[in-house]
N, C-alpha and C positions, 0 to 999 in steps of 0.2 A: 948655464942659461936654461931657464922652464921654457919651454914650448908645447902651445895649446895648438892639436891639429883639427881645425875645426871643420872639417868631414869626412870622417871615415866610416868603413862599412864593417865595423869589428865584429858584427854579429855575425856578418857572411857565414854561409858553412864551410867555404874556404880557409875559415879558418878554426874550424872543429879541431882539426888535427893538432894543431900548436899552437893554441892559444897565446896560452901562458908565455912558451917560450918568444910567442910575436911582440906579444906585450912586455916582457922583458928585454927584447932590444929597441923598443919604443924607448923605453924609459932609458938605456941607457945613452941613448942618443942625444936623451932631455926632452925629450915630448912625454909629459907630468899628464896632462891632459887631451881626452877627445870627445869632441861632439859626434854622435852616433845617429845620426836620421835613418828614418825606418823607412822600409821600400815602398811596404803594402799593410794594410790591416792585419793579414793573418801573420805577418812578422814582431807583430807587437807583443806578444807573450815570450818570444826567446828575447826581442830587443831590452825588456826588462831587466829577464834572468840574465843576461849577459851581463848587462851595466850594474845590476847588484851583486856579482859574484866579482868583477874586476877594478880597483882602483883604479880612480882617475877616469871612467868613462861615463858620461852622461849620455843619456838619451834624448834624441827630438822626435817624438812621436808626431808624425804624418802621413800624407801619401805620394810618396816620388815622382816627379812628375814625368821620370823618361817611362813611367809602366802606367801609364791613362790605362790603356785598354783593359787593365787589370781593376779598377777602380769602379765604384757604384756610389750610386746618390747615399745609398746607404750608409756608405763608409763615412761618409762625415758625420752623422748622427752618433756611428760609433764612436767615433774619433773623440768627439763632444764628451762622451762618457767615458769613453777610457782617462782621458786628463784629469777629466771634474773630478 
């Protein structure tokens, strides 16, 4: 069976340590795929480099909505140009 887990937070720095090895019992579980939504703007540059060093992770660039207090009008301007 493939299983897409469609949110997880793979980029966390909880998991700097074992990545690889988390992601490898991802997969062997059968979870082929995850959807990766970003917390905050300045998460967007590891959220990248994560999803382009590891099969199977996509990224959802936005802004989380349980960290408002962290966000700025700004941030969606950025947002606009980080995708386009």
């Amino acid at each position: 069976m493939r299983l897409v887990d469609s949110h997880s937070h793979f980029d966390a720095a909880e998991f700097d340590a074992d990545r690889a090895q988390a992601h490898a019992r991802a997969l062997a579980a059968g979870v082929t795929r995850q959807v990766v939504p970003a917390v905050d703007a300045a998460g967007w540059p590891k959220l990248e480099q994560v999803c382009s060093e590891v099969t199977g992770l996509f990224p959802a660039y936005g802004l989380h909505p349980m960290y408002l207090e962290s966000h700025r009008p700004e941030h969606l301007r950025e947002l606009r140009d980080w995708i386009g």
